[in-house]
C-alpha positions, 0 to 999 in steps of 0.5 A, a space after each residue: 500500500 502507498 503511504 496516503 493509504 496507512 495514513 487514512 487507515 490511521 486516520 479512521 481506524 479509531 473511529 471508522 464503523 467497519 473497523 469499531 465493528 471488527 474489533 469488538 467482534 475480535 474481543 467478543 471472541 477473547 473474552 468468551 474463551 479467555 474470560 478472566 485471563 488478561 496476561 495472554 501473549 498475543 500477535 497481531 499478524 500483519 498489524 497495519 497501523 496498530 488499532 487492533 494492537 492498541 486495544 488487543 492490549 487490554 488482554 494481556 501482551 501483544 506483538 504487532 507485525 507487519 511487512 511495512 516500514 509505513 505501517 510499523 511506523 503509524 503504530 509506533 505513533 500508538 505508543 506500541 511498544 512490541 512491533 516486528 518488521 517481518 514477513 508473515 510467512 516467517 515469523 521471528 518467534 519461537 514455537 509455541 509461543 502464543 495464546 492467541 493469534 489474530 490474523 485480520 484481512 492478510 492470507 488473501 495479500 500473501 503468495 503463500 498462504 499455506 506457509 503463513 498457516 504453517 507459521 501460525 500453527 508453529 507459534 501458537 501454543 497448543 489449545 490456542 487461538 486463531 482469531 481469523 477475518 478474510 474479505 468476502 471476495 
């Protein structure tokens, strides 16, 4: 995406209906199968300009990646601290690491999807969970 695109994406993430809308379905989600549990580790995978890090934060502790300079350097203007510059299809984490994986709108965009599965799989602990959004089309 070009830099206009992250900075309008940064512009209405906070407010915008459609991503108000995504994210409290993504924390129905948590909350429903991680009720009282607020210390979880948590990727945002392919984190854009950082709303859904921002407020994903609120359960526990959170790593934003994307694949963008543009886009890390909008969520860092969130004041997120944990933020990766890396591909989707290999993630700088060890196995088993996470509790919970959300993965909005980023399989469709990559040329392997399965490699970005496969990876996913890897850092998430066993009995964790993908919380996962892809485009209708």
């Amino acid at each position: 995406m070009k830099e206009r695109h992250y900075k309008e994406m940064f512009e209405q993430e906070e407010s915008h209906w459609w991503f108000k809308g995504l994210r409290s379905l993504v924390l129905m989600f948590i909350d429903k199968l991680f009720p009282c549990d607020k210390e979880l580790k948590i990727l945002d995978l392919g984190c854009g300009t950082g709303g859904m890090t921002k407020l994903l934060e609120l359960h526990g502790r959170v790593w934003g990646v994307d694949n963008s300079k543009i886009a890390i350097k909008f969520a860092k203007q969130r004041g997120i601290e944990n933020l990766k510059l890396a591909d989707v299809s290999k993630l700088p984490f060890r196995q088993n690491f996470f509790d919970c994986v959300v993965e909005i709108d980023v399989s469709c965009l990559v040329k392997n999807d399965r490699q970005v599965f496969r990876e996913i799989y890897r850092v998430l602990r066993p009995g964790g969970l993908l919380i996962l959004h892809e485009p209708a089309i």
